[in-house]
C-alpha positions in Angstrom: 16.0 6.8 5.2 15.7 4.3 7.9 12.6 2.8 9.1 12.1 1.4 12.7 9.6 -1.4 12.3 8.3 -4.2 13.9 7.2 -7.9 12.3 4.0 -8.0 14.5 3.2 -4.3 14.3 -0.2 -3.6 11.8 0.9 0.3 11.2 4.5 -0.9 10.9 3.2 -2.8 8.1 1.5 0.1 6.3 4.2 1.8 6.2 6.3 -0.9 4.6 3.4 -1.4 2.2 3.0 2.4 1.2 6.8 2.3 0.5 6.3 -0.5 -1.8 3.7 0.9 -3.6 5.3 3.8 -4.4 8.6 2.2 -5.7 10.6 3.3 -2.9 12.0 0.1 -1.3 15.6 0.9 -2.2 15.3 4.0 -0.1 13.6 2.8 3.0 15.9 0.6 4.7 13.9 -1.4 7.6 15.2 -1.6 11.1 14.1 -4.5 13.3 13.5 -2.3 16.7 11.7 -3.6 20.2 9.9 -0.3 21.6 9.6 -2.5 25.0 13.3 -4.2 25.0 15.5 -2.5 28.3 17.7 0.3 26.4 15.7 0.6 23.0 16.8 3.2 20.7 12.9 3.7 19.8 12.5 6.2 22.6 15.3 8.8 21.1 13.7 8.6 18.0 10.0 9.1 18.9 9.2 10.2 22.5 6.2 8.3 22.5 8.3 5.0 22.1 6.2 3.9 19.9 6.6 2.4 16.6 7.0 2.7 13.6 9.5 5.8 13.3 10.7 6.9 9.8 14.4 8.8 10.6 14.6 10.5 6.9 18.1 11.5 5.2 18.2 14.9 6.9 17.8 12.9 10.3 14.3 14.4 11.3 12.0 11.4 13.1 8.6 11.1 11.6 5.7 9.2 13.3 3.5 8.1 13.7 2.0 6.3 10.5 -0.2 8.1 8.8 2.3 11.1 8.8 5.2 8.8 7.5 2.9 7.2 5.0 1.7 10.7 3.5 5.3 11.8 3.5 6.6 8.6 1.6 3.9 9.2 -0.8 4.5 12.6 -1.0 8.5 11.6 -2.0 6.7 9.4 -4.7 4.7 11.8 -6.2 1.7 11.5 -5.2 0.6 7.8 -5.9 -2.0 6.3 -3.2 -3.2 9.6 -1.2 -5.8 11.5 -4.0 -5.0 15.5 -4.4 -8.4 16.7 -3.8 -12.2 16.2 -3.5 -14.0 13.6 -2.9 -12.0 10.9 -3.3 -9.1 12.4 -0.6 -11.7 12.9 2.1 -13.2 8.7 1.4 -9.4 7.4 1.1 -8.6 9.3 4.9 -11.4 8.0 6.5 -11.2 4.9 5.3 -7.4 4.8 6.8 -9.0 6.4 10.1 -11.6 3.4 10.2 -8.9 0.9 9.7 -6.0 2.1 12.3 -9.6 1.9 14.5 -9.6 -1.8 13.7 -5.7 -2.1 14.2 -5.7 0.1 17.2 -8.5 -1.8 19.1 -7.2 -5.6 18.2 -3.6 -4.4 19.2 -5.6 -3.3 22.8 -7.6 -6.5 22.9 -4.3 -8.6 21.8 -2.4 -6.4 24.8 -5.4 -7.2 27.2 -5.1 -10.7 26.5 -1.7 -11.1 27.9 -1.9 -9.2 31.2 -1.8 -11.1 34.4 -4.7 -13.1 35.4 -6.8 -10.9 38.1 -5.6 -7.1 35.7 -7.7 -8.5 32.5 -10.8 -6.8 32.0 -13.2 -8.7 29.8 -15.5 -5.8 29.6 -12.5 -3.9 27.7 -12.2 -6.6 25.7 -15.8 -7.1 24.6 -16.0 -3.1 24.1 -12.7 -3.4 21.7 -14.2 -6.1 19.5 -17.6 -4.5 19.4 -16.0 -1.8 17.6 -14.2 -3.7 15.5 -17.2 -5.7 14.4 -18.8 -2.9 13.6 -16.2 -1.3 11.2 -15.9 -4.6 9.6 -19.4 -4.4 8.8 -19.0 -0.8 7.5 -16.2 -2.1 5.1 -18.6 -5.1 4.1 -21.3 -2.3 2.8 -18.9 -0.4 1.0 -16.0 -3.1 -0.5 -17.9 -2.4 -3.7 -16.5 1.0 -4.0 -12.9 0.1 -3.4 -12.0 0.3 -7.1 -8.9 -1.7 -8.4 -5.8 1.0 -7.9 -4.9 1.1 -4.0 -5.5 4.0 -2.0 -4.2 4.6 1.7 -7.2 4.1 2.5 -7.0 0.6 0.9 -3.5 -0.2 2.0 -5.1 0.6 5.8 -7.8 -2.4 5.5 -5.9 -5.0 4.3 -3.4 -4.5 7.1 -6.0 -4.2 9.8 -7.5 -7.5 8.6 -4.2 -8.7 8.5 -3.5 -8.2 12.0 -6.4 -10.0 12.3 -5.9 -12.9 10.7 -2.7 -12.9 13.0 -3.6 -12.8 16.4 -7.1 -13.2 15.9 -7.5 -16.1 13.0 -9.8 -18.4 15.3 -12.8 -15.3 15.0 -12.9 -15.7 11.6 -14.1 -12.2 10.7 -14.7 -13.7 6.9 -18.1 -15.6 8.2 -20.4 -12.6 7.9 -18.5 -10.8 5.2 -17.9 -12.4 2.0 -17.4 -9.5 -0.4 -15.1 -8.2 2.1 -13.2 -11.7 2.1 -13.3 -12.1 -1.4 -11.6 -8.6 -1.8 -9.4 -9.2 0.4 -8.2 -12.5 -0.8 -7.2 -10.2 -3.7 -5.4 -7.7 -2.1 -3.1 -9.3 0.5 -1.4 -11.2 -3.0 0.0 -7.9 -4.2 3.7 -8.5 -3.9 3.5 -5.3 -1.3 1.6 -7.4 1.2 2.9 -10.3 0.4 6.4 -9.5 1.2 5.6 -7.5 4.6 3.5 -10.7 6.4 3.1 -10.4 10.1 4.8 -12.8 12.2 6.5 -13.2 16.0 10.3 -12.5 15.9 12.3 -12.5 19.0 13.5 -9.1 18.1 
């Protein structure tokens, strides 16, 4: 399988993590790609032009995250998505609240970088609003995490990732110390540790 990835992309990210996780590194192999480079390849492989884009053996494209993350873990067995109940229905929207986060600081970081006179600091303001909000969601209920990682999990620590990233001057830690603490945990699994964000000219 072949995964089109970027280094600065949150859900990118995830879906190296998930593969990880479920012990299927060997059979994911990562392809630096530039959605917005002149001539991409992203574009035949997902319409959207979006990343990331799993191409599987058969040569189907999968995207966008959450779809390739369910069908890596599906591959796996069945290790970070629970079957059923409960526990399924907390680990999805948990995932849902995090690609929130994610989405809304990739808008914000996007916003940031438009010409001077086309930024919008009401946009801006209404994207962080909602992220400060979810934080504080996650900071109520990072007592319920439990210690094996869920998507849901995997979804958070990537989000705050991102954060840390393009965002480390906000310190979203301030306000949220069982959050922090929990995630000081989590991003030294060898997963996270081996899929940090950074720029790459690619």
């Amino acid at each position: 399988m072949k995964l089109r990835y970027s280094t600065t992309s949150p859900f990118a990210r995830k879906v190296r993590v998930v593969a990880l996780e479920c012990g299927l590194a060997n059979d994911v192999v990562p392809v630096l790609s530039n959605p917005w480079a002149p001539g991409s390849p992203v574009a035949a492989d997902n319409p959207l032009g979006k990343i990331p884009v799993l191409i599987t053996d058969d040569g189907a494209s999968l995207y966008d995250s959450r779809v390739i993350c369910e069908y890596l873990d599906a591959l796996a067995g069945g290790v970070l998505f629970p079957a059923a109940g409960p526990e399924r229905w907390t680990a999805l929207r948990r995932q849902a609240l995090a690609d929130g986060i994610a989405d809304a600081a990739v808008l914000r970081r996007m916003e940031s970088v438009r010409p001077d006179g086309e930024r919008s600091d009401a946009w801006s303001a209404r994207q962080q609003a909602a992220i400060a909000r979810a934080l504080d969601v996650l900071e109520r209920e990072v007592g319920d995490f439990g210690q094996a990682p869920t998507i849901g999990t995997i979804a958070i620590a990537c989000a705050l990732g991102y954060l840390d990233f393009r965002f480390a001057a906000e310190d979203w830690r301030r306000a949220r110390p069982g959050l922090a603490a929990w995630y000081a945990v989590f991003a030294a699994r060898p997963s996270m540790a081996a899929t940090v964000l950074h720029d790459s000219p690619a």
